[in-house]
N, CA, C and O atoms as CSV, one atom per row, in Angstrom:
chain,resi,resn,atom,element,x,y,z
A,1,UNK,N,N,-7.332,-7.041,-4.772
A,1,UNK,CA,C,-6.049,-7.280,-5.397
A,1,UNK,C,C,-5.337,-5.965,-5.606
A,1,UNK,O,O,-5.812,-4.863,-5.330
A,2,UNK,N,N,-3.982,-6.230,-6.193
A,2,UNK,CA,C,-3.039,-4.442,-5.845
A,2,UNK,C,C,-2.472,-4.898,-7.149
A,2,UNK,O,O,-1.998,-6.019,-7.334
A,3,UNK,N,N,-2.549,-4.027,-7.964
A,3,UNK,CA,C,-1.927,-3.992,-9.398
A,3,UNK,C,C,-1.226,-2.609,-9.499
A,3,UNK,O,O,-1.823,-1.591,-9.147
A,4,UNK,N,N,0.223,-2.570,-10.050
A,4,UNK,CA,C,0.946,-1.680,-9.961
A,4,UNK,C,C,2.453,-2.002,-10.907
A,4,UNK,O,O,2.781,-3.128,-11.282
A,5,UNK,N,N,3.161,-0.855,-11.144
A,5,UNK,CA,C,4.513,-0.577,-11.428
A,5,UNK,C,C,5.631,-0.725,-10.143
A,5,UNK,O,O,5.444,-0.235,-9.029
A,6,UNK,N,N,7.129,-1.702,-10.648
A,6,UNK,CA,C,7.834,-1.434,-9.951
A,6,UNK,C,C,8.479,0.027,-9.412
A,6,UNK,O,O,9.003,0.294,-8.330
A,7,UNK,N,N,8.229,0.866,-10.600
A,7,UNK,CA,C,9.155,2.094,-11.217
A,7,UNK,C,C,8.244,3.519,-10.904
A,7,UNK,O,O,7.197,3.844,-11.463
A,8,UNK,N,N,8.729,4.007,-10.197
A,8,UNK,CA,C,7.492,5.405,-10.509
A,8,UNK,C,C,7.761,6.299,-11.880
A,8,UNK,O,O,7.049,6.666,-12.814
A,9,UNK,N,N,9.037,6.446,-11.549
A,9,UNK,CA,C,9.550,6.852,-13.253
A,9,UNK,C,C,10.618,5.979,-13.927
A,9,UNK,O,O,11.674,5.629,-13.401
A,10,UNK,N,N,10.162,5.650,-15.269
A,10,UNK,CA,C,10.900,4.787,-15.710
A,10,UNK,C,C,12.035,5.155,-16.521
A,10,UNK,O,O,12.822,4.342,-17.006
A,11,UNK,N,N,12.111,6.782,-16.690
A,11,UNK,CA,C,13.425,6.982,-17.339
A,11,UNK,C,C,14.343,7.102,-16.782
A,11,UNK,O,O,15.370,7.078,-17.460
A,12,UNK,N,N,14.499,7.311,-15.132
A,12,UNK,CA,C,15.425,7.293,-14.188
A,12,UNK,C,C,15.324,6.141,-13.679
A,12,UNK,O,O,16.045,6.000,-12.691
A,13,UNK,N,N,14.700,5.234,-13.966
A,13,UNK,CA,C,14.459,3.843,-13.051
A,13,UNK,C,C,14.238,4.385,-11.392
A,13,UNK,O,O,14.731,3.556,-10.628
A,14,UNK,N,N,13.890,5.051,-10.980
A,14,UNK,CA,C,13.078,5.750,-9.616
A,14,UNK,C,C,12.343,4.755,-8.854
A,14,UNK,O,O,11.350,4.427,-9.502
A,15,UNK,N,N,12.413,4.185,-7.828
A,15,UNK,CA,C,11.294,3.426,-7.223
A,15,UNK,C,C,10.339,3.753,-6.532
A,15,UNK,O,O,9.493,2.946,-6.146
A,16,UNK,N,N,10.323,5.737,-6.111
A,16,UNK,CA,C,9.372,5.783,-5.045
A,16,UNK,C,C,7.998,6.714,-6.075
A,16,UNK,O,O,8.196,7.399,-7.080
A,17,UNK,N,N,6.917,6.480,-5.523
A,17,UNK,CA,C,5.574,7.693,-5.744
A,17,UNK,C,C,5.444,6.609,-6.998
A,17,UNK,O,O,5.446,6.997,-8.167
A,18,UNK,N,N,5.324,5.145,-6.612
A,18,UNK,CA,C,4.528,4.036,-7.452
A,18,UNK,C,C,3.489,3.963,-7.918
A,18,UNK,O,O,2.759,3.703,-6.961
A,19,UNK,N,N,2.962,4.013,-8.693
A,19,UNK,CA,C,1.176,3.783,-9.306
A,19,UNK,C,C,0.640,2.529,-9.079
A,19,UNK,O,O,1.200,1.486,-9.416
A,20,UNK,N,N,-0.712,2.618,-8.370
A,20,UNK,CA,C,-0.817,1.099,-8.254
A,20,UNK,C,C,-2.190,1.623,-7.629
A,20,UNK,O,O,-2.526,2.683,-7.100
A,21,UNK,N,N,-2.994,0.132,-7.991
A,21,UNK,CA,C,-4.460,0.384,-7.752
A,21,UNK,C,C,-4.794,-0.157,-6.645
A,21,UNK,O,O,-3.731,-0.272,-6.036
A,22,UNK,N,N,-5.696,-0.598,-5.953
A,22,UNK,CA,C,-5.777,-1.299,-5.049
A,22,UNK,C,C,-7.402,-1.407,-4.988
A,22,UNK,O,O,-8.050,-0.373,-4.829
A,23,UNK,N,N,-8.211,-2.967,-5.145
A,23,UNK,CA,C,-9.475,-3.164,-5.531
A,23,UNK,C,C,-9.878,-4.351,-4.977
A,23,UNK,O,O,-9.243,-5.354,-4.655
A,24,UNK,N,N,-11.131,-4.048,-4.917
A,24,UNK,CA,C,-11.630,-5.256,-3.876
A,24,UNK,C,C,-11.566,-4.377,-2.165
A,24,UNK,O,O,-11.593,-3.164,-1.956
A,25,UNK,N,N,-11.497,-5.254,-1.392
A,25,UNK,CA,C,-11.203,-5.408,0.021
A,25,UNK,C,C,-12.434,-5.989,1.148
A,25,UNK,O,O,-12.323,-6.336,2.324
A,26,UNK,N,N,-13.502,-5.931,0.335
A,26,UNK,CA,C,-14.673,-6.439,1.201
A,26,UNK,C,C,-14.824,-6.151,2.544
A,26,UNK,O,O,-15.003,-6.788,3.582
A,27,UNK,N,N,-14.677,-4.814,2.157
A,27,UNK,CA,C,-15.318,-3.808,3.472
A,27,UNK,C,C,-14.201,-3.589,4.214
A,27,UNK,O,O,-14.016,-2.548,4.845
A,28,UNK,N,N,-13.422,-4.532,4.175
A,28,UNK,CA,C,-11.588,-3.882,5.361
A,28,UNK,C,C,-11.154,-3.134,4.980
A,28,UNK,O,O,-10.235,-2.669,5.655
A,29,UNK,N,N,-11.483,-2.435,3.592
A,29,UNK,CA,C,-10.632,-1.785,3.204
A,29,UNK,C,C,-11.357,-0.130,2.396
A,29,UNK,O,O,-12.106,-0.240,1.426
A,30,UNK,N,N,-11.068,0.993,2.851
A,30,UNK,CA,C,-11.902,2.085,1.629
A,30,UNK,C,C,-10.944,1.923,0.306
A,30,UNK,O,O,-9.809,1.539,0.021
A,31,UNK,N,N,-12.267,2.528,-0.398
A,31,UNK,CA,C,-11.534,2.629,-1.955
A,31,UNK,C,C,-12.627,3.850,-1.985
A,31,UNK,O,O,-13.445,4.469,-1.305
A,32,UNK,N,N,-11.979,3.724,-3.394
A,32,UNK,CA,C,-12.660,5.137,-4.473
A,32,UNK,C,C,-12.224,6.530,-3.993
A,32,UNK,O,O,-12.910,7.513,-3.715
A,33,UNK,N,N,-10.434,6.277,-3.966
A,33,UNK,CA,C,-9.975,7.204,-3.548
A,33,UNK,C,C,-8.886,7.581,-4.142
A,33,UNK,O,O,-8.658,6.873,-5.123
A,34,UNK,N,N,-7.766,8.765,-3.890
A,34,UNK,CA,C,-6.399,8.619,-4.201
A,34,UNK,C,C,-5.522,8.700,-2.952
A,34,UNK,O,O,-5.907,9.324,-1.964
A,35,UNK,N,N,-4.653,8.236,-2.983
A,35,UNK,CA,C,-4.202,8.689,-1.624
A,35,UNK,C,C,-2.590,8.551,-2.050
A,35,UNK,O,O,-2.021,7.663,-2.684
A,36,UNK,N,N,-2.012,9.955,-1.368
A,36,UNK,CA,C,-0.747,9.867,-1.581
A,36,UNK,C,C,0.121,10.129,-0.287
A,36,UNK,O,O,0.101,11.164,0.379
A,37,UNK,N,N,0.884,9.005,-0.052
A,37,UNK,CA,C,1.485,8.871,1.263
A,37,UNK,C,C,2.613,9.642,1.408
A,37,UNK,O,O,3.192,10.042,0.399
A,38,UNK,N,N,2.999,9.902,2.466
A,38,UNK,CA,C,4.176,10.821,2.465
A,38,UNK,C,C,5.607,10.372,2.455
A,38,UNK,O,O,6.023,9.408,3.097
A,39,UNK,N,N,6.415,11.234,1.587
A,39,UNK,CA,C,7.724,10.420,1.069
A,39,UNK,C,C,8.522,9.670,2.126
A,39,UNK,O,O,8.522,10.021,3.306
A,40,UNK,N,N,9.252,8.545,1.627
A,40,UNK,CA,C,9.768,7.899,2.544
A,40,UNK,C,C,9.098,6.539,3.234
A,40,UNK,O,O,9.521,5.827,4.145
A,41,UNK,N,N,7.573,6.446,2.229
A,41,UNK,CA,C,6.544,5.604,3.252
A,41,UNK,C,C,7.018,4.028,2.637
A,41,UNK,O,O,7.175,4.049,1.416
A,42,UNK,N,N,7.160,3.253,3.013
A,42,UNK,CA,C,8.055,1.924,2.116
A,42,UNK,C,C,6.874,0.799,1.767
A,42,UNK,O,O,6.124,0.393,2.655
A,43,UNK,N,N,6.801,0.437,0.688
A,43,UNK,CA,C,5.552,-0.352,0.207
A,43,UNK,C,C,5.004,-1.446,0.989
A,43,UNK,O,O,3.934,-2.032,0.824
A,44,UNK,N,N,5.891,-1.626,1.854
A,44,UNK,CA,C,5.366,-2.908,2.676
A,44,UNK,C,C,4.335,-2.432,3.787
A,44,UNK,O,O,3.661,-3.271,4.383
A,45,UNK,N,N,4.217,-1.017,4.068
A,45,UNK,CA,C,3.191,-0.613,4.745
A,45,UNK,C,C,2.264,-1.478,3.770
A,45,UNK,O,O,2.071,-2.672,4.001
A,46,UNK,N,N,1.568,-0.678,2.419
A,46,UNK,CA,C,0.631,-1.442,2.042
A,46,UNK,C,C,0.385,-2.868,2.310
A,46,UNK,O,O,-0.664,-3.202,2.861
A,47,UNK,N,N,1.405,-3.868,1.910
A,47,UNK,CA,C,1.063,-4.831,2.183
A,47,UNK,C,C,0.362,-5.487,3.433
A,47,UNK,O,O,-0.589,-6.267,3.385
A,48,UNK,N,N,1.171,-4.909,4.852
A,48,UNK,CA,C,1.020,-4.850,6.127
A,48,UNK,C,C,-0.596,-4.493,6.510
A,48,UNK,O,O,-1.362,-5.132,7.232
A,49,UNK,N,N,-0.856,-3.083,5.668
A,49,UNK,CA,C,-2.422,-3.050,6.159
A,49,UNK,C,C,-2.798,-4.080,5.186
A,49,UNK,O,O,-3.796,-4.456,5.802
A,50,UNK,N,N,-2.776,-5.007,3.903
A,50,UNK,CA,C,-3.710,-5.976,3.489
A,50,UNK,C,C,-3.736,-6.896,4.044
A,50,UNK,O,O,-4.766,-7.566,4.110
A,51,UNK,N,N,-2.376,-7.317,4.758
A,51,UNK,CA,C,-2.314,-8.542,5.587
A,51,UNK,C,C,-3.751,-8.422,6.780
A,51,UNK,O,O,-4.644,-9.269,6.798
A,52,UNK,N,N,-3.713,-7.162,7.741
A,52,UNK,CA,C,-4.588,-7.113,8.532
A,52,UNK,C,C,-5.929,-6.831,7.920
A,52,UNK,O,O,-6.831,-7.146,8.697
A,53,UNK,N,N,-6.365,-6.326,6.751
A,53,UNK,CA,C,-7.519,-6.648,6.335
A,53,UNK,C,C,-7.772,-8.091,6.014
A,53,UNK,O,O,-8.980,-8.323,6.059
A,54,UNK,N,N,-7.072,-9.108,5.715
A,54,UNK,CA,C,-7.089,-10.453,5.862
A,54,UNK,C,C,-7.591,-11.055,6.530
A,54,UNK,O,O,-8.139,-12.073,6.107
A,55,UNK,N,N,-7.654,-10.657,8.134
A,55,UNK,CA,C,-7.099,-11.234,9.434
A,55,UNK,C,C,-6.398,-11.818,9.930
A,55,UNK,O,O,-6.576,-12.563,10.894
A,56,UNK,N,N,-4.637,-11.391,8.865
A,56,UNK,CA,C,-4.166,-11.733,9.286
A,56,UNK,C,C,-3.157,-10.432,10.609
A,56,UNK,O,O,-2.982,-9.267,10.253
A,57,UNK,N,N,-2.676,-10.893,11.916
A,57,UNK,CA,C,-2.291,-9.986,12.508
A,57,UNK,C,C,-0.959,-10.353,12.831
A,57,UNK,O,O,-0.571,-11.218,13.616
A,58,UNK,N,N,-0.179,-9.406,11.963
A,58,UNK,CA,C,1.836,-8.928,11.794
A,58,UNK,C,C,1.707,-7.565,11.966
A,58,UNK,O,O,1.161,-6.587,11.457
A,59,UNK,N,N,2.868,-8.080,13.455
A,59,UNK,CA,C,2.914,-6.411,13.843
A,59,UNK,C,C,3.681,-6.067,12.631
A,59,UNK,O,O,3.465,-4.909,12.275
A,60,UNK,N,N,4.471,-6.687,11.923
A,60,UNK,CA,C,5.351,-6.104,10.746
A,60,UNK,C,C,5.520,-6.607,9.509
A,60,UNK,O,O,5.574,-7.816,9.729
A,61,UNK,N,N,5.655,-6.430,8.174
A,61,UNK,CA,C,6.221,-7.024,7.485
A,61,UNK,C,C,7.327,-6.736,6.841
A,61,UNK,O,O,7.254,-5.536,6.580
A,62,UNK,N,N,8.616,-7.302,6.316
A,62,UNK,CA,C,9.593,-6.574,5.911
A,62,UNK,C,C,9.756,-5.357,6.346
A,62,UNK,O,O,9.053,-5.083,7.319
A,63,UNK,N,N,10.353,-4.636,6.010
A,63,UNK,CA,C,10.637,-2.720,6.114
A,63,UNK,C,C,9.317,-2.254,6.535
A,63,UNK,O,O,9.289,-1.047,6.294
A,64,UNK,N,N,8.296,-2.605,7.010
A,64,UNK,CA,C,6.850,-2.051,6.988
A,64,UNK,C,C,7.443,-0.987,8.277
A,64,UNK,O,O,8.394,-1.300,8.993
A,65,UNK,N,N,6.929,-0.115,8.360
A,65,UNK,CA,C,6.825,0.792,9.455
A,65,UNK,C,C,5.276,1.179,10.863
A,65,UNK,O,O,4.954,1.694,11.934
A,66,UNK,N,N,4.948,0.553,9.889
A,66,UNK,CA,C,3.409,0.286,10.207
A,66,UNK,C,C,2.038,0.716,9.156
A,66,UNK,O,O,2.318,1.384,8.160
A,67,UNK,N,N,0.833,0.398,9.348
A,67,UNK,CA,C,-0.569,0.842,8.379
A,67,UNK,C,C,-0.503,1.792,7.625
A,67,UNK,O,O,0.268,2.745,7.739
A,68,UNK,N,N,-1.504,1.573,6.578
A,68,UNK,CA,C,-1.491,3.200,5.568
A,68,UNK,C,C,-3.203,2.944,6.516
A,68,UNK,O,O,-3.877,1.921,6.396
A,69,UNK,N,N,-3.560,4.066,7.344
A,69,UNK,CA,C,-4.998,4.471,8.291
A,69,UNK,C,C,-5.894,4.841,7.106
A,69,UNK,O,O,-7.076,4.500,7.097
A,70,UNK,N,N,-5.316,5.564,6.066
A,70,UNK,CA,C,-6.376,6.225,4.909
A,70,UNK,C,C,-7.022,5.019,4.623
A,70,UNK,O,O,-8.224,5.212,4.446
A,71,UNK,N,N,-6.624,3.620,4.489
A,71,UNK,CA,C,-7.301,2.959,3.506
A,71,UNK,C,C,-7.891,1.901,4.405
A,71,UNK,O,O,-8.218,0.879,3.799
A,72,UNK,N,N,-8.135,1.902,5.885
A,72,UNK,CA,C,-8.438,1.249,6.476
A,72,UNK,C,C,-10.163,1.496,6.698
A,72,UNK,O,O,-10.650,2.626,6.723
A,73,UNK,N,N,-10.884,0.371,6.833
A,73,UNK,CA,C,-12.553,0.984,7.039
A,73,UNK,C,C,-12.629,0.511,8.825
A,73,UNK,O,O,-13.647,0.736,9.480
């Protein structure tokens, strides 16, 4: 599961450099990490690689640009 903030900073209402956990994945996925993507990366990547740890296979989702590779096993 992915638990997180809309806001990275909430006194500017900011949306990018989000906090958010990401737990579980049953082996599709590494954890016990931090990983910070490089600016500009749009959240639907994440989603995109959970979809394919799923099995599910979208070359895209929304704005996705493609996988975050760090969190892939």
């Amino acid at each position: 599961f992915t638990l997180g903030a809309g806001m990275g900073d909430g006194t500017t209402h900011q949306y990018n450099d989000l906090p958010l956990v990401v737990a579980g994945g049953a082996g599709k996925l590494k954890l016990g990490s931090h990983i910070h993507c490089k600016r500009g990366t749009p959240l639907a990547n994440l989603w995109l690689t959970q979809l394919h740890a799923l099995g599910i296979k979208r070359e895209k989702y929304a704005d996705s640009t493609g996988t975050i590779s760090e969190i892939q096993a």
